[in-house]
N, C-alpha and C positions, 0 to 999 in steps of 0.2 A: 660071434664069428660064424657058427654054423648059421645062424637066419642071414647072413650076407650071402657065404656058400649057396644054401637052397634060395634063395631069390637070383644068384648069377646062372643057378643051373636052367632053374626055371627058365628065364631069360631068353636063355640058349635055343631051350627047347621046345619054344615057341617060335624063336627064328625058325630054325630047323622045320617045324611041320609046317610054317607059311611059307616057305621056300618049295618044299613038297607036294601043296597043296598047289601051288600057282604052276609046279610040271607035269602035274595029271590031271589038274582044269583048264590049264591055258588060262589061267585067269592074270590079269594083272591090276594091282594099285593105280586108280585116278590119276595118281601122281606123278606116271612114268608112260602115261598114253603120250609122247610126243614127239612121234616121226615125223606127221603132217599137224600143219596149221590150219582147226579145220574153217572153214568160210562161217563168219558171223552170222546167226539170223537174229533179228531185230524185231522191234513191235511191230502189230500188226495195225497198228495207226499209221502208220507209214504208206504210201501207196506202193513201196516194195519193199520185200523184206530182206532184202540180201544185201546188206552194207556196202559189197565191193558194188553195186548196183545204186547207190545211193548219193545223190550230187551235193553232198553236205560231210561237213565236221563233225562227227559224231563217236564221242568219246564212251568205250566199252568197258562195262565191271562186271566179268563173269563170276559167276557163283563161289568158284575158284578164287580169284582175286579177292572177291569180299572179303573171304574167312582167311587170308592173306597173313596178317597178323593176331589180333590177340581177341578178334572178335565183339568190342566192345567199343569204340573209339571208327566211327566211318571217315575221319578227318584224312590218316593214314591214305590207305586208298581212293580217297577224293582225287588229293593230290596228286597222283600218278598221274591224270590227265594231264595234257600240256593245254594250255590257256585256262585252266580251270584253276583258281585258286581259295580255298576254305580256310579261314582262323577259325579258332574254338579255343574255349577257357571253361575249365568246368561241365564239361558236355554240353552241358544247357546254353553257352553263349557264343552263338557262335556267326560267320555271315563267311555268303559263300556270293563271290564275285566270277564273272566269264568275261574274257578279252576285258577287262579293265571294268563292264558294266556294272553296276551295285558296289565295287570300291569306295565310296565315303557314305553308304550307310549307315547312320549312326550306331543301328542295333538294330541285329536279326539279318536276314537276307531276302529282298524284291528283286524287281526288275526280273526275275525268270519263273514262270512257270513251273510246275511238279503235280505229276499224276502219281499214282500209285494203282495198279491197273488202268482203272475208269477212271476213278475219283480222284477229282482234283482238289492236291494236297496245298495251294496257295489261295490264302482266306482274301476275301473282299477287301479288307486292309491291304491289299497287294503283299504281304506277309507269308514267305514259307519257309515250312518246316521238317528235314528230311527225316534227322535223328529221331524220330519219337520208336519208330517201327523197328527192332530187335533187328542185325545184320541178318541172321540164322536165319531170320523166315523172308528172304528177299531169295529171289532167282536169279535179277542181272539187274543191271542199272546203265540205262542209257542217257548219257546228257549231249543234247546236241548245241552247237557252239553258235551264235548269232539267231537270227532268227530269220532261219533259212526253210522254214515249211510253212505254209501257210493253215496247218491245220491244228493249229495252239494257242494262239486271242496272243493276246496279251503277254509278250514276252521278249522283251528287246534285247536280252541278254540271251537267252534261247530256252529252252526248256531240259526237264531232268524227267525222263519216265521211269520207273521203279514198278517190275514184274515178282508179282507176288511170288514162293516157293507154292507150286501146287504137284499133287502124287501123281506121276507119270510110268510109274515101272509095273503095274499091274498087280501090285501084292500088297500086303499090308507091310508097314514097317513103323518103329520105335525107336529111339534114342533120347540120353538122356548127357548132359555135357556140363562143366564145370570148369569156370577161370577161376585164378586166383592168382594178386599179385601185390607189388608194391602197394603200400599208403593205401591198406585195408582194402582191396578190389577186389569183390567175388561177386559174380557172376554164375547161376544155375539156370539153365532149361532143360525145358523137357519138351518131345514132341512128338505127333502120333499121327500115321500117314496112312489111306487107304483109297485103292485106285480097282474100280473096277468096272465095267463094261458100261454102266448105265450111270455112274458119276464117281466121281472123288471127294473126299475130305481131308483138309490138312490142318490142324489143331498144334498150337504149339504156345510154353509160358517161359518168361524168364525172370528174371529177377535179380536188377543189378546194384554192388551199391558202392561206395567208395568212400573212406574217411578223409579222402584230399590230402594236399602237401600245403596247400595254402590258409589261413587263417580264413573261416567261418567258409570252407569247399564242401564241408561231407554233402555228397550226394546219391539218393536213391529212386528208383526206377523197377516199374514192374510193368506187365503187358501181358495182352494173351492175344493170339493171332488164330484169325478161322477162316478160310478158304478153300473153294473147291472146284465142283460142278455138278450140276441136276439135271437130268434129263438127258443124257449124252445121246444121241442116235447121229446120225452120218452126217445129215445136213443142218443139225442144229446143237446148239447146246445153252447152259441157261451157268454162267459164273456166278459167285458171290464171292465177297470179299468183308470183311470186316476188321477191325482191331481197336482195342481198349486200353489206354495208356495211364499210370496215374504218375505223377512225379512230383519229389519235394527237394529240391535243390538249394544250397546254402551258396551266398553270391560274395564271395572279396570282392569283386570290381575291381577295375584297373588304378595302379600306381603310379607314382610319378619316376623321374630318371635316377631319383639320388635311391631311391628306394628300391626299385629294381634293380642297379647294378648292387646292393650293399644289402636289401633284406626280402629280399623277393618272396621270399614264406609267409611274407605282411600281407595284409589284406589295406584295403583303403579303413582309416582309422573310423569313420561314421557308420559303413555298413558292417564294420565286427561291432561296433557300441550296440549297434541296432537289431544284427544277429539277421540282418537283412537275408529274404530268399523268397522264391520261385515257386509257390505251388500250384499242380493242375491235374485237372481229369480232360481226358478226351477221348472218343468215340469216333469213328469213323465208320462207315459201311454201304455196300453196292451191292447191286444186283446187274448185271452186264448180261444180254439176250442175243447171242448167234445165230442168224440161220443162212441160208441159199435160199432164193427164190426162183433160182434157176440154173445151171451153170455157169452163167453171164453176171450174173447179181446177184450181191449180199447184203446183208443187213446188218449194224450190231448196233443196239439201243440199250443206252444202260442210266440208271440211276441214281442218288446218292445222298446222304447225307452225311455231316460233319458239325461235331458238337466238342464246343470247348469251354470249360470252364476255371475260371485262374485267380488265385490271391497270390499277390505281391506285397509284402512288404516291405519298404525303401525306407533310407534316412530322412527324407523331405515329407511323404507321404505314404499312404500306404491304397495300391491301388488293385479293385477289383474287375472281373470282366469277365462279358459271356460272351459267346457266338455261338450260331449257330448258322451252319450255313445249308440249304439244296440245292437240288439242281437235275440237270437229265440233258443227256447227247444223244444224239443220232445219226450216223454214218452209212452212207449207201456207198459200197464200191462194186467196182466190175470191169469190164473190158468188154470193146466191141470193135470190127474192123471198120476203115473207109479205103473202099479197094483194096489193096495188098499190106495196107498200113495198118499196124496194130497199136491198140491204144487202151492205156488203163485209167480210171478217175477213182476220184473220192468225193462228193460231197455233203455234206449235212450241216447241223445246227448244233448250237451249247446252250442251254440257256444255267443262270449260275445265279441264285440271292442269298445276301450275306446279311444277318441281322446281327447288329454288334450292341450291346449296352455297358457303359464303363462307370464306375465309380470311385473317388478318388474320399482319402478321410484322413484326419491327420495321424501322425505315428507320435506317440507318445513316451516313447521310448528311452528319454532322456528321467522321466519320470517314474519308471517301473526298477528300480532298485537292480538294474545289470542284470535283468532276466529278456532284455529284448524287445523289441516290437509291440504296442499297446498300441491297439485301436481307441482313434477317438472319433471326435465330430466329424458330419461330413463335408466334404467341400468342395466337391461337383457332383455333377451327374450328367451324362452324356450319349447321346441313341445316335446309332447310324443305320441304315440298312442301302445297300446297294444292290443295283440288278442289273445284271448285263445281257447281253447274248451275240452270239458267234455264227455268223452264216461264211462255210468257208467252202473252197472245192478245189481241185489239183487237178491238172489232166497231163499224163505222162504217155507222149505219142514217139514209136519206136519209129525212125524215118529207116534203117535197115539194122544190121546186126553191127553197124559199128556205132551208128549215132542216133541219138537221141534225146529229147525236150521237152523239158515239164513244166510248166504254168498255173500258179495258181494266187488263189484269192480270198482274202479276207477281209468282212465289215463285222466290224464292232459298235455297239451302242452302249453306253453305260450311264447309267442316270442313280442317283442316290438322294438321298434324304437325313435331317439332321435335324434331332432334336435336344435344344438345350434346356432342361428342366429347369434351372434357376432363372431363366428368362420367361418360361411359359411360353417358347415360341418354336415354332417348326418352319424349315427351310428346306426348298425343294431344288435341286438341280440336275442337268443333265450338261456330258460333255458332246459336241459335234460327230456325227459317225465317224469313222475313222477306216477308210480304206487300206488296208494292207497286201498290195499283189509282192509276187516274188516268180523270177524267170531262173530257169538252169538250163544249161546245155552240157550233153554228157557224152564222149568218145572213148571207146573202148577199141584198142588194137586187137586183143586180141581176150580171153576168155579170165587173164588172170592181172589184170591191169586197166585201169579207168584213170581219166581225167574229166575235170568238170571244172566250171564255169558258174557261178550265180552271182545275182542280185536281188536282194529284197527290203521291204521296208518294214521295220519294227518300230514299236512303241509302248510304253509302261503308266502304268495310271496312276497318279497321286495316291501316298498311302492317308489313315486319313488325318494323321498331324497336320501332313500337309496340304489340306483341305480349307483349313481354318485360320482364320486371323486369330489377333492377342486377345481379342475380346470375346471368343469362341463361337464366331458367324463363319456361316461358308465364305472362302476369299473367290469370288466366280471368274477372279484374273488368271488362275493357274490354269493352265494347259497340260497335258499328257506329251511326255519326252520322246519325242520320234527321231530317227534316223535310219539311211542306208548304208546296207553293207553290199559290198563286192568284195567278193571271194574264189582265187582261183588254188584248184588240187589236185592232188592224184593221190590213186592208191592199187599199191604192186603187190603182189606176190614174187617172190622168186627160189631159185634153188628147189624146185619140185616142192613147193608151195612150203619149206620150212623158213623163210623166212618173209614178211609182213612189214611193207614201210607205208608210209601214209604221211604226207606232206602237204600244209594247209599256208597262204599267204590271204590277209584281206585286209580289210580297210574299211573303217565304217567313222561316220562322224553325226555325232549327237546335236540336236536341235532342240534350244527350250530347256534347254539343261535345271532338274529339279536340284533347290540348293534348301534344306534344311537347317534352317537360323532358329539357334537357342536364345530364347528370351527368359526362360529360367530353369529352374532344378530340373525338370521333365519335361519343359513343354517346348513347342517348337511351331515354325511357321515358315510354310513354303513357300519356296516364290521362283521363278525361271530366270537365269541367271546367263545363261548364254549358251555356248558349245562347247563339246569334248572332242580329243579329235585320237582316233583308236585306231591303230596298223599292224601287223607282226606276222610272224612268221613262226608255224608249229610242226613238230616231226614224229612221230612217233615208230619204233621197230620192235619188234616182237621174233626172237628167234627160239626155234628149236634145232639139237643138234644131240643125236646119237652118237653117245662116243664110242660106247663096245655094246655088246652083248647084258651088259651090269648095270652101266653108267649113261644117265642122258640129262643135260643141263638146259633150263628156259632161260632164259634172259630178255630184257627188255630195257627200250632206251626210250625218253621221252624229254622234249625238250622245248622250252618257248621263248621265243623272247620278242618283248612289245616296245613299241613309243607309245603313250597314256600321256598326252598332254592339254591344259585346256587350251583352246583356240582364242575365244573372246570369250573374258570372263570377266564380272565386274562385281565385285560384292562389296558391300557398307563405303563403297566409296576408293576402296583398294581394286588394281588393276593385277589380278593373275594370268594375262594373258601369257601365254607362253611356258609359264610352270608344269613342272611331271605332278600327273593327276597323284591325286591322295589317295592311300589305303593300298595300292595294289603295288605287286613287283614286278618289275619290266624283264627279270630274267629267270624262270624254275627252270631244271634240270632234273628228273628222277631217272636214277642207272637200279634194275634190280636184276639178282642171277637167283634162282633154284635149282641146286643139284640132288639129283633123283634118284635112287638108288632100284632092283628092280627088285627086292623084297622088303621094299617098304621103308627105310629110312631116307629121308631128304636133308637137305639142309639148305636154309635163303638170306638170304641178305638184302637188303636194302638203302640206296641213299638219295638223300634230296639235297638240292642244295636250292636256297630263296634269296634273291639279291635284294639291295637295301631297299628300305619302303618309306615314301615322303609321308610325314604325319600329318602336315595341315597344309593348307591352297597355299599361303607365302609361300615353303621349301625351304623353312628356317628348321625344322626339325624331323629328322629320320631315324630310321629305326635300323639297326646295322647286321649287312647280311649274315647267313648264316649255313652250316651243314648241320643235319641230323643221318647216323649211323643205326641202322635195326636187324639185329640177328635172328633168327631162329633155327630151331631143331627140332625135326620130329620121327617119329615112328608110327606107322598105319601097317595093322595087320588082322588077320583073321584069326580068332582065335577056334570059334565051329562052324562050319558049314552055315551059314547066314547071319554070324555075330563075328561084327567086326570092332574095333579098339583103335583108337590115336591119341596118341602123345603126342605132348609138345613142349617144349621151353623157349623162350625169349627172352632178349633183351635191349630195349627202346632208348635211345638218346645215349648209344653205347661210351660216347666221349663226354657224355655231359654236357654240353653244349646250353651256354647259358644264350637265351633266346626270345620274341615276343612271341607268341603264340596268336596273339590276338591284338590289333591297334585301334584304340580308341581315336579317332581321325576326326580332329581340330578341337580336343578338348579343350576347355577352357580352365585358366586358372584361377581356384576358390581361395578370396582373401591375400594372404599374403604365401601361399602354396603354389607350387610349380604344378603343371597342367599336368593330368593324370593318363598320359599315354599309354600305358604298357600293362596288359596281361601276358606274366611274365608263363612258359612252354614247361613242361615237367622235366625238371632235371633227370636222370640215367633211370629208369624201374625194371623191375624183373616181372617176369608173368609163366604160369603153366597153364595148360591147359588138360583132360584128360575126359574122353568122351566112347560112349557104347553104343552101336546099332545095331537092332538086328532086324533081320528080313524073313519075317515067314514066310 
């Protein structure tokens, strides 16, 4: 009784001197800056950096937002984008679709591009991967919706940039932070930050792990992250970026319907006999080179490599794989006038090679007395290497202070190579260039409101299942999926810029359509199937609003909703013409409020809601919508003069809300077994969090 007393006193009397502290510093909590909404700035890939400036759909995750909820889980705040939609099961499994594109990917997520500063985080397999990189050490995350700029290759669905955390405040600083929550989840990092005249470094680890709710989930996760800058002087700088991932993942795999609704803690019965999972190391790392060349012109040329290494063990087989990928861009921008007319560009080059080696062996696992997975013989072996490169350029010409027009341009070449080791033979191909221009036109009435106008033409390259026939030769009939979008927007400010709405309608329809046919346990073979045809409409608002002197609440609304249907579609001889496309949902909703206290307690909430999602091309089977409810509660305060303290408590899936998380899309049924659609969502968990900085 008295250690309750002295920790309420405590308590008190640390409110009390952060209250004290914020009327003789003026200082205030992050969390209560929100008079004004301040104006986005953006990468500096962009030929401008100011979003309200920007003739594109381009969904924003401020530093703020990331660490939003429980800091573990980027699914969460994916989601908040309207046309953006991510399943996940397990961390490890997950596929993230835009306006409908990448929806019946089997496994994983294509069709979009992802950088990470420079380095581009989508492998030659057309393959990427966001969750590897710790939330904590990301800065913002920008995903633009279609493929509305021409200075990204390869990306029909659009691209996702991810700005590393680098030290901006000029001092040294430390912290160190801690989750813990349901179904064994803890989470530790630490990081160490130092900013000074002549460069930066930011060093930071974590280490995350989790016993799962599902049969054979526990999953672990570690990483260290190191970025900075060298050489800072006015007109140059020299970035680096690096990070080191290792993960061992335990996989349930998806369930069927009777399972799901009646024992969804199941795992699919062969990958717990099997003890099936996911392991890997990965590296990444850049070197990014800033300079002026003159007022007029700049430069930034950067380099990179990416290295992955992975065992899988499966019930069928058990399959290994490397990659390794480089590469190096080059970007000249600038601006020059003709007459009274001002005009900015970008142009430059990607070049990008991906050497992949695969090997498959059988799993023996029925034979190892219920300890799991046993390697046996081998039973392929598989080399790919592909090499592209990107000649792109944008020219943004202001016709006056209200209107203006940007143009730009993209050629792609990609050629690869395939070598099947049980045949002794090597196969060489290249696909046809591949022009991609895109046109905008942008009006601005007046300094806090824009409209815009585009068109442009995207396209996505075979991953390389689908590359190959049954007999594991290149198939040279497939072609890379193109299509145009049109897309008209705007984006306001209003009420002395407290509140932010942004409204997106377009229309885009796929050509060539890539259709991934299972011919057995793992294997697969592509072939172009016809068209998709993709329209909707997106909204998003963001308010702030001062209620006294105490009290200021954020709030935010986000909304979408699509048609996703095929157009002409013809597979094994079945006609889906006319069917809502597979995997995705035509309708999200996220409403979220934070209320802010002005010494330091907040409280948030969160809700999505996901409409139904058709699981296979007929539309004989869907998966039924759903709401998820997310709370939290925290406390941010100073306890000394440069060491500051936050708390936190949550709690996720506050109604339980039984759910898929994740849809296997047109699985097939094994034996006399119903088709295994559903990785079922985590029923209701709790989490805390509890973190220290201080700032010398």
């Amino acid at each position: 009784m008295i250690l309750k007393k002295y920790c309420f006193f405590l308590f008190v009397f640390l409110v009390f001197q952060n209250i004290e502290a914020q009327k003789k510093e003026g200082k205030r909590i992050d969390s209560v800056k929100t008079e004004k909404l301040k104006e986005v700035i953006i990468s500096s890939l962009h030929i401008d950096n100011n979003l309200l400036n920007t003739p594109a759909s381009i969904g924003i995750l401020s530093k703020k937002d990331l660490l939003q909820n429980n800091t573990t889980d980027i699914t969460t705040v994916i989601n908040t984008i309207p046309g953006v939609f991510m399943q996940s099961s397990n961390f490890t499994t997950t596929r993230i679709s835009i306006r409908g594109i990448g929806a019946r990917t089997t496994y994983g997520t294509n069709k979009i591009r992802a950088f990470y500063g420079s380095i581009p985080l989508t492998s030659g397999n057309s393959e990427t991967v966001i969750d590897d990189i710790d939330l904590e050490n990301l800065n913002q995350i920008e995903i633009i919706k279609g493929p509305l700029s021409s200075v990204y290759g390869a990306g029909l669905g659009g691209a996702i940039l991810i700005s590393p955390q680098l030290s901006k405040n000029g001092n040294q600083s430390a912290g160190i932070s801690s989750v813990f929550g349901s179904f064994g989840l803890l989470k530790n990092s630490l990081n160490f930050g130092l900013d000074e005249k002549s460069g930066s470094l930011n060093i930071s680890y974590h280490n995350l792990k989790t016993d799962g709710w599902r049969e054979n989930s526990a999953y672990k996760r570690e990483g260290i992250t190191l970025a900075g800058e060298l050489f800072r002087k006015k007109n140059s700088k020299l970035t680096y970026f690096s990070n080191y991932t290792y993960l061992k993942a335990f996989i349930p795999s998806s369930i069927n319907k009777n399972a799901f609704e009646n024992n969804p803690e199941s795992g699919a019965p062969t990958w717990v006999a099997s003890k099936g999972y996911k392991e890997y190391k990965s590296t990444l790392g850049g070197l990014a080179y800033d300079f002026s060349i003159n007022e007029n012109l700049k430069n930034s040329t950067s380099v990179f490599i990416n290295y992955k290494d992975s065992n899988e063990p499966r019930p069928f087989d058990i399959l290994r794989q490397y990659t390794f990928a480089t590469g190096a861009r080059t970007q000249f921008s600038g601006n020059f006038k003709i007459g009274k007319i001002k005009n900015n560009f970008i142009t430059g080059i990607e070049y990008f090679t991906d050497a992949y080696k695969g090997n498959t062996f059988q799993n023996l696992y029925q034979q190892n007395n219920g300890l799991g997975s046993l390697q046996g013989n081998q039973l392929t072996e598989t080399g790919q290497k592909r090499h592209f490169y990107n000649i792109f350029s944008q020219l943004r010409t202001l016709l006056s202070e209200q209107f203006e027009i940007q143009a730009g341009l993209n050629y792609n070449k990609t050629n690869f190579s395939l070598d099947n080791y049980n045949e002794t033979s090597k196969q060489k191909y290249s696909y046809d260039g591949i022009f991609s221009p895109q046109l905008s036109l942008l009006f601005k009435p007046n300094s806090q409101q824009t409209l815009y106008f585009s068109v442009s033409r995207g396209f996505s390259l075979p991953a390389t299942e689908e590359t190959l026939t049954t007999e594991g030769t290149i198939n040279t009939s497939i072609k890379p999926e193109n299509g145009y979008n049109f897309e008209v927007g705007g984006k306001f400010y209003f009420f002395n810029k407290k509140l932010y709405t942004e409204i997106a309608i377009y229309r885009m329809e796929i050509k060539d359509l890539l259709v991934a046919k299972r011919v057995g346990d793992d294997q697969y073979v592509g072939l172009n199937a016809g068209k998709t045809f993709h329209q909707g409409a997106e909204i998003t608002l963001n308010h702030n609003w001062q209620m006294n002197r105490f009290l200021s609440l954020n709030s935010y609304l986000s909304g979408s909703l699509g048609n996703y249907e095929f157009k002409d579609f013809v597979d094994s001889g079945n006609d889906y013409s006319g069917n809502k496309l597979t995997g995705v949902a035509p309708q999200k909703i996220n409403i979220g409020v934070t209320l802010n206290t002005n010494f330091g307690a907040y409280f948030s909430a969160d809700y999505q809601f996901v409409g139904e999602i058709q699981m296979n091309d007929a539309n004989t089977a869907y998966s039924d919508s759903y709401t998820i409810l997310n709370l939290k509660t925290g406390y941010r305060f100073e306890i000394l003069q440069g060491l500051t303290s936050h708390f936190a408590v949550g709690v996720n899936n506050v109604t339980n809300e039984k759910y898929a998380s994740l849809i296997l899309p047109n699985a097939v049924p094994t034996g006399n077994s119903a088709p295994r659609y559903y990785y079922p969502g985590l029923p209701v968990n709790y989490y805390g969090t509890v973190s220290l900085n201080y700032l010398f």
